[in-house]
C-alpha positions as CSV (number, residue, x, y, z in Angstrom):
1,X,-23.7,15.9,-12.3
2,X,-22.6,18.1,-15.4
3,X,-24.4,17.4,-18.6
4,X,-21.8,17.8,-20.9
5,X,-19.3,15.2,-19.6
6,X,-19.4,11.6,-20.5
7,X,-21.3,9.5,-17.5
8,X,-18.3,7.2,-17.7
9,X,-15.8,10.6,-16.5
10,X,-18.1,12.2,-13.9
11,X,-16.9,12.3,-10.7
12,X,-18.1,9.1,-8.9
13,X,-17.3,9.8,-5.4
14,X,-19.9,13.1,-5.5
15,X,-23.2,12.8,-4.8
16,X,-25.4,15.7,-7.1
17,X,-25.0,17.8,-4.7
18,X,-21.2,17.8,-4.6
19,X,-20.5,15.9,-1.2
20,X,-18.8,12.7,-1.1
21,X,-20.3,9.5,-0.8
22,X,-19.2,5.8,-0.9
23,X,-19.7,4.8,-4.5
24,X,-22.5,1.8,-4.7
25,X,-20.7,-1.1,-6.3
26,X,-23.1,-3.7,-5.5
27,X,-24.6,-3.9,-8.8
28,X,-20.5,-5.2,-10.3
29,X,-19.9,-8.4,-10.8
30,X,-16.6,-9.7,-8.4
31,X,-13.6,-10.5,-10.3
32,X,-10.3,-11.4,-9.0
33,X,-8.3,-8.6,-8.4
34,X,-4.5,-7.7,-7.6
35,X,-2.4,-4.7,-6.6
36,X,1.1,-4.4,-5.6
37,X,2.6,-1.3,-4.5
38,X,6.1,-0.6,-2.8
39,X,8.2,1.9,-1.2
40,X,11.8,2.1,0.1
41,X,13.3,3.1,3.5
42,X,17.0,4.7,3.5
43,X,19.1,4.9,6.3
44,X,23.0,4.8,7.3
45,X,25.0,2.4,6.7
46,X,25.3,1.7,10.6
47,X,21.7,1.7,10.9
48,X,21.1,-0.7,8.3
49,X,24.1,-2.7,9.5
50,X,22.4,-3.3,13.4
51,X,19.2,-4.6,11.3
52,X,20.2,-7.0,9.3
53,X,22.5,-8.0,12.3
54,X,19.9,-8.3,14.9
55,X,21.2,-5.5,16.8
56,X,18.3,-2.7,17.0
57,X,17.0,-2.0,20.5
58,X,13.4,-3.3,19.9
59,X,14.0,-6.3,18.4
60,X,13.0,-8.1,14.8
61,X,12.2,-4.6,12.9
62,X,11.9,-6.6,10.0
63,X,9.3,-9.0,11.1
64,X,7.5,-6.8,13.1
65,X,6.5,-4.4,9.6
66,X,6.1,-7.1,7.7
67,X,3.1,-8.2,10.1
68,X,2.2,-4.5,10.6
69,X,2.1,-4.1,7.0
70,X,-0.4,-7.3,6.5
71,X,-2.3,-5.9,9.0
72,X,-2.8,-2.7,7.7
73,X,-4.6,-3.7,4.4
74,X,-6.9,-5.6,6.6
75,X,-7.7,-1.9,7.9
76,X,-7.7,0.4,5.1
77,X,-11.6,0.5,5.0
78,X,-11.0,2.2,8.4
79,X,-8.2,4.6,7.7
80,X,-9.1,5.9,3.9
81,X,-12.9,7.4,4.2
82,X,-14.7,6.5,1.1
83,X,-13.0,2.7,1.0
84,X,-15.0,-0.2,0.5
85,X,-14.0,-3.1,3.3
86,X,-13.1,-5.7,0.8
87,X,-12.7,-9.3,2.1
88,X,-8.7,-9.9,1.0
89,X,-7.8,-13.5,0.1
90,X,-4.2,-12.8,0.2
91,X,-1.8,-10.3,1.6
92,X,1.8,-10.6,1.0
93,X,4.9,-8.1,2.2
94,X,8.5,-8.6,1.2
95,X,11.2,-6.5,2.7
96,X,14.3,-6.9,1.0
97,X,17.9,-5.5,2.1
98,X,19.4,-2.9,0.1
99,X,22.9,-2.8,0.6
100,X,23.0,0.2,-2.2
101,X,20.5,3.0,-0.8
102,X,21.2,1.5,2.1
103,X,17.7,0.2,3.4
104,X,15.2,-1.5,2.1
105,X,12.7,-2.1,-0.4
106,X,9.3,-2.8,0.4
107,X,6.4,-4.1,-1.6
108,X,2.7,-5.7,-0.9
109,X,1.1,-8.0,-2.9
110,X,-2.8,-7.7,-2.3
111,X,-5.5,-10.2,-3.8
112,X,-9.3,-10.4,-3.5
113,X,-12.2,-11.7,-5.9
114,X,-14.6,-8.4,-4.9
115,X,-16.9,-5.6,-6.5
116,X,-13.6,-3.3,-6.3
117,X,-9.7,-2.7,-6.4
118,X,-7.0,-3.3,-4.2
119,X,-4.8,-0.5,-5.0
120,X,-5.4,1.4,-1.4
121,X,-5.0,-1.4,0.6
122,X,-1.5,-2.4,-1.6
123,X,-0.4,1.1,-1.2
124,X,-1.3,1.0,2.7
125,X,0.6,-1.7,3.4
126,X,3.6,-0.7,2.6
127,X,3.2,2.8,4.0
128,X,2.6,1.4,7.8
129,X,5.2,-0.9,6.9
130,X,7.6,1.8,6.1
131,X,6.5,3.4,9.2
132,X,6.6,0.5,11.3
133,X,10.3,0.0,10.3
134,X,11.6,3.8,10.8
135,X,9.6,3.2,14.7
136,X,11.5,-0.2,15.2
137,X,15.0,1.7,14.0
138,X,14.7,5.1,15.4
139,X,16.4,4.3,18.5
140,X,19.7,4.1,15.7
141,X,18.9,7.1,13.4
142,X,16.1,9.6,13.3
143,X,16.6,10.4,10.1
144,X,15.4,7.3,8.2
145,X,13.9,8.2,5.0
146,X,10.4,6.7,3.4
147,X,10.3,7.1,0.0
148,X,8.9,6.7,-3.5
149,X,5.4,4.9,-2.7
150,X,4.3,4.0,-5.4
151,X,1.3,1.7,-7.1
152,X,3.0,-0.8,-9.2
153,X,0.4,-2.6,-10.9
154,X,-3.5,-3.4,-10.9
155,X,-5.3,-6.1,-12.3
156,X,-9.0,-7.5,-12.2
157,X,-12.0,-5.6,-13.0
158,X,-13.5,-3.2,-16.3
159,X,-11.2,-0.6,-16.1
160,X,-7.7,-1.3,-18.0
161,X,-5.0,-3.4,-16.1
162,X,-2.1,-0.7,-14.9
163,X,2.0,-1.6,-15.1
164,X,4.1,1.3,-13.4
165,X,6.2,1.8,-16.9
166,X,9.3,2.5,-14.9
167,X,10.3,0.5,-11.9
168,X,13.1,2.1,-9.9
């Protein structure tokens, strides 16, 4: 590590060598911690029509990414390398209809009481659950759009609580 930076800005995901590691948390107390992240999904108005009238080809898209999107914070310790599996006490994921983009809005509520954050399983949620709705839909329109995601907020642990200042 460099001398001449602070100990509390050196890079922790370097070992001294430069290579990454898994950061050792074990000696931090758990807290409770919370993320929530969120994305949006635009699409045609006849696209977003069929949904939220039953009417796409594979069934209940909004259902289906909602549980894909649950499932996927269970996972992010296997998809993001240097992620700690974290035992989550609560994983929530709201879809709500857009009529104005059209699409939808999508955002992940994640809890756990644990060493670490949240913020990467939050964030994965509602990235597979984005995906998981354009793959339920693309039989309408391939040209569904996943944007903005985002981290919202953090909470829990001894660096500062985060609030997105601006929420679109």
């Amino acid at each position: 590590m460099k001398e001449n930076i602070p100990l509390e800005r050196q890079l922790t995901h370097l070992n001294d060598r430069g290579e990454a590691r898994m950061v050792d948390v074990s000696a931090k107390e758990p807290t409770k911690r919370q993320a929530v992240a969120a994305a949006q999904v635009r699409m045609l108005p006849t696209t977003f029509a069929a949904i939220q009238t039953g009417n796409a080809p594979k069934g209940d898209v909004l259902a289906i990414s909602r549980v894909a999107g649950i499932m996927a914070a269970k996972q992010t310790s296997q998809l993001i390398p240097l992620c700690h599996p974290l035992p989550l006490h609560k994983v929530e994921v709201h879809i709500t209809p857009d009529a104005q983009l059209p699409g939808y809005q999508i955002r992940a509520t994640v809890t756990t009481k644990a060493e670490t954050g949240v913020e990467m399983e939050a964030l994965t949620a509602v990235s597979i659950a984005s995906l998981t709705l354009y793959d339920m839909a693309k039989a309408l329109e391939k040209s569904i759009q996943i944007e903005s995601i985002r981290l919202i907020s953090k909470s829990g642990g001894k660096s500062e609580n985060y609030v997105r200042e601006l929420e679109d």
